[in-house]
N, C-alpha and C positions, 0 to 999 in steps of 0.2 A: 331326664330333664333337659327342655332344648331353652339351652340359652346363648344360641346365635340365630337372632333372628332377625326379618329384613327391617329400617329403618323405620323411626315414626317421625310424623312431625312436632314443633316447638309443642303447638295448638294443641294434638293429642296430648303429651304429657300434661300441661295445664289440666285439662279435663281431668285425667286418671287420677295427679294429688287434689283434686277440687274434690271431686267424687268418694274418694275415700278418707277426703278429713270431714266433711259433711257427714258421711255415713255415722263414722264413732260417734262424731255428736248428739245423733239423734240416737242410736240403737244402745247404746252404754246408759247404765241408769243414771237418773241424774240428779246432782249435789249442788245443785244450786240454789243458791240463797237467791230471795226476793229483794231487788232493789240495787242499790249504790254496790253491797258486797257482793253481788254476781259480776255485774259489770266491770268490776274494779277486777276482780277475780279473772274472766277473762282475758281482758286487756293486759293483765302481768303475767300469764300463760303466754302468750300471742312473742308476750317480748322474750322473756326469758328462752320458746322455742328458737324464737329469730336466733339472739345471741350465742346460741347452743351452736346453731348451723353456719353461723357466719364464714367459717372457713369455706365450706364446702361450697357457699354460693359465690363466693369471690373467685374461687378456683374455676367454677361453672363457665366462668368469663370467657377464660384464658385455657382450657382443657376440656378433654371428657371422657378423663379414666381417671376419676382421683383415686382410687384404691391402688391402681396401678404404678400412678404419680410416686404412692407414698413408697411404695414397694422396690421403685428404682433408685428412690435416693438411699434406702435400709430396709434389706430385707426384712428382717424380725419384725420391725415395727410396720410392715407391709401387711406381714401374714395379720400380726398382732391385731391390726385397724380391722380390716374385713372380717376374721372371725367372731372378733367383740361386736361389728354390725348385724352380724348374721345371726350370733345368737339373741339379740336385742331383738331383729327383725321376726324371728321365733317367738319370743314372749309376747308380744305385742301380736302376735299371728291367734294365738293360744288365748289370749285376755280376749280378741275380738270375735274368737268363735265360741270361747262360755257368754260372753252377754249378749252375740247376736242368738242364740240358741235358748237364753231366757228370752231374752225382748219378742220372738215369736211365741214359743211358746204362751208366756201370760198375755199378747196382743193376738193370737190367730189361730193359736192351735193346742188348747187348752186342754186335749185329752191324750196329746202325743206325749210321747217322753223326751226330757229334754236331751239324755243319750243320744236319741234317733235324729233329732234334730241337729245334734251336732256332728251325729257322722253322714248326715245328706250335705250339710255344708262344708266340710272339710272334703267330701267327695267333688264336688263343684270347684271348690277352692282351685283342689291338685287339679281338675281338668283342668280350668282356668289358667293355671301356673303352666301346664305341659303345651298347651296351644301355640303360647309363646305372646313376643311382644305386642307384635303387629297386630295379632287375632284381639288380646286384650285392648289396646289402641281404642280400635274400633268398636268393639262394643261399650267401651267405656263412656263416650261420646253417646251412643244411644242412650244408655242408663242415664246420664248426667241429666240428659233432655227431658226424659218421661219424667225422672223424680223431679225436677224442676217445673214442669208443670201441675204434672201433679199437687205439688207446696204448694205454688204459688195460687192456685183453687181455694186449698186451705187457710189461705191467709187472707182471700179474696172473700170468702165466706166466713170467714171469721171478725170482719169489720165490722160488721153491727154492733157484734156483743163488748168491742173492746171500750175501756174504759180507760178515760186520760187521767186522774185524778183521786191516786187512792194514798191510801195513809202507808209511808217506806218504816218498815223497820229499823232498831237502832243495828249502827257499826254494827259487826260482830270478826272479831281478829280471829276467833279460833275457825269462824267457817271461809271468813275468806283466805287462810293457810290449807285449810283441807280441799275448798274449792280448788286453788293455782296448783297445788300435789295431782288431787283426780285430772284435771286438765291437761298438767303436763304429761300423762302417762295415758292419754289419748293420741297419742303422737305417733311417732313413725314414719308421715309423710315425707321429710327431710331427708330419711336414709331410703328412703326410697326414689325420691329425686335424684341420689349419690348412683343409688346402681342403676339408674335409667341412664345412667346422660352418654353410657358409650354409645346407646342406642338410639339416642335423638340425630336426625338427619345433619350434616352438616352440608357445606355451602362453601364454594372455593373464596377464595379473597383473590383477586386478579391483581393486586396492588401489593402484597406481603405472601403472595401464594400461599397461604396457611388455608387450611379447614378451620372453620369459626361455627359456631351454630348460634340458636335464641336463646338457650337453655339461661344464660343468667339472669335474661329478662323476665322470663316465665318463671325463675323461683322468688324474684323478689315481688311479680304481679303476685303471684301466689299467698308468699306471704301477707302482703295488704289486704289479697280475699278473704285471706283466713280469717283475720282480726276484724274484717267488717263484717263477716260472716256467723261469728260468733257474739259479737254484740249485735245483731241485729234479733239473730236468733232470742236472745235475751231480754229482750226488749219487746221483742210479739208475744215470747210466752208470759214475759209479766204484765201486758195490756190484758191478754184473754184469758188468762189464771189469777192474774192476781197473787195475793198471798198462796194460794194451792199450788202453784208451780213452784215455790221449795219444797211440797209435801209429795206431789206428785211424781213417780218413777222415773214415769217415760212421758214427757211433756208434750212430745208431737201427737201421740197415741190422744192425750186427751183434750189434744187444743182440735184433732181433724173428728173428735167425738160430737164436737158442738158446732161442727159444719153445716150448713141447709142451703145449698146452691141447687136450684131448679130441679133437675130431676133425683141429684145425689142428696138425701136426708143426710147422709152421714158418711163422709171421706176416709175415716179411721182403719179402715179392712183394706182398701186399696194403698193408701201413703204408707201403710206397716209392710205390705208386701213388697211395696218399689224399694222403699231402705232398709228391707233384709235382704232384698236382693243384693241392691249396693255395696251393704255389709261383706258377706260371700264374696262380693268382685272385690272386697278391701284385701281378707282372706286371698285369695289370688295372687293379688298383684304382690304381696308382700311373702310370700311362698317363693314367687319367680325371683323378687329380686334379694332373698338370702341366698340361692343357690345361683344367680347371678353374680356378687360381690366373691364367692368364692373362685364361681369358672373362672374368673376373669384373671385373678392371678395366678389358676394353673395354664390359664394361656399363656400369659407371661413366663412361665417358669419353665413351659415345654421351649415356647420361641428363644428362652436364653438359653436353653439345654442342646438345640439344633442350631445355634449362630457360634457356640462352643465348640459345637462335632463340626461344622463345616471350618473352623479355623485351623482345629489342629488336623484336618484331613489335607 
């Protein structure tokens, strides 16, 4: 696994957590209630993630090795952080290649196995992951673009049929609890922001001679994308679904089903393709940086093992 690779910028990372909090969104089935308790739902997802990570983006400020950070002030609690990340960043690797592996399967490829489809994407993933930062960077900025267009067809051609003015269901407390649960465990992007930042480019300070980077701008832009990103989502699928979009799985799948833009009758085969694919690059990027969050403190642990031997030499 190479995880010394050459720098990326602020901009790329923005992209890569944009890109892979989007993906889960769409490709994960989805439990969302119609109306006030989706939205409500989201929006306390959005926070409770923030609040979760707030050390880590405060730190982003002012550093950009928090694992390392922790590691110098206590060892244990060094090791302790990064392998508790790693294995999280593992479950969360694993939850997104079973449901990107359905979400193809019943959207594209309905006579494969879902086995096969999960070992072609975990096959991708590891490439992904072994390329390295930079290589992922860069593609990830492409993917973000195509799906982005792509959507935004879907939602462009979806304007006709939408409807301002439908009858909301009552509260419902048990589904907006089950809601903010499934959404909080779409997550990951945060620790994945954590093991990026040794690798985001830094920038001399000519005034305090410090290396400084964007990194804390771009987690807290991020965060705001997230949460507008996820209510807006919410908000198109309940214009174009209606009530069916709490019935319905996979909501992107059947909002690009009722597409009709000029020569595309129907967007649904192509938009399932661009967000498995993204999926897969989520897979990736979050492969790279569990075994990233580790290297880093055997970096640190060689570099203290040789500032050791050169003292008592």
């Amino acid at each position: 696994m190479q995880v010394d690779q050459h720098k990326i910028s602020a901009g790329q990372l923005f992209c890569i957590l944009l890109l892979i909090r989007i993906s889960a969104e769409l490709v994960y089935p989805s439990t969302t209630g119609f109306g006030g308790t989706g939205l409500a739902a989201a929006v306390t997802a959005e926070v409770i993630r923030f609040l979760i990570a707030l050390p880590v983006l405060v730190y982003s400020f002012k550093g950009t090795s928090f694992y390392a950070a922790i590691w110098r002030k206590h060892r244990f609690w060094g090791w302790a952080s990064a392998v508790g990340a790693a294995l999280i960043l593992a479950g969360f690797t694993v939850r997104t290649l079973i449901y990107t592996a359905e979400f193809v399967q019943r959207n594209m490829l309905n006579q494969m196995s879902a086995l096969l489809i999960a070992l072609l994407l975990a096959g991708f993933g590891a490439y992904a992951a072994f390329r390295g930062c930079e290589a992922m960077a860069r593609a990830g900025v492409l993917f973000l673009v195509a799906a982005g267009v792509i959507t935004l067809l879907v939602v462009i051609a979806d304007i006709p049929g939408m409807t301002r003015i439908r009858e909301l269901p009552e509260w419902s407390v048990g589904l907006f609890v089950e809601n903010v649960t499934e959404r909080c465990w779409r997550g990951g992007e945060y620790l994945v922001f954590a093991a990026l930042l040794p690798y985001v480019r830094t920038e001399g300070d000519k005034v305090k001679n410090k290396a400084k980077t964007r990194s804390g701008a771009v987690g807290l832009l991020f965060a705001a994308a997230s949460a507008v990103i996820a209510v807006l989502l919410c908000v198109f699928f309940g214009a174009v679904l209606g009530e069916y979009s709490g019935m319905t799985e996979y909501p992107i799948a059947a909002a690009a089903s009722l597409s009709d833009i000029m020569l595309f009758k129907r967007l649904d085969g192509i938009v399932c393709a661009v967000w498995a694919l993204g999926a897969a690059f989520r897979i990736g990027v979050m492969i790279f940086a569990g075994f990233s969050v580790i290297g880093e403190l055997v970096k640190c642990a060689l570099a203290g093992r040789r500032a050791k031997g050169a003292d008592g030499a």
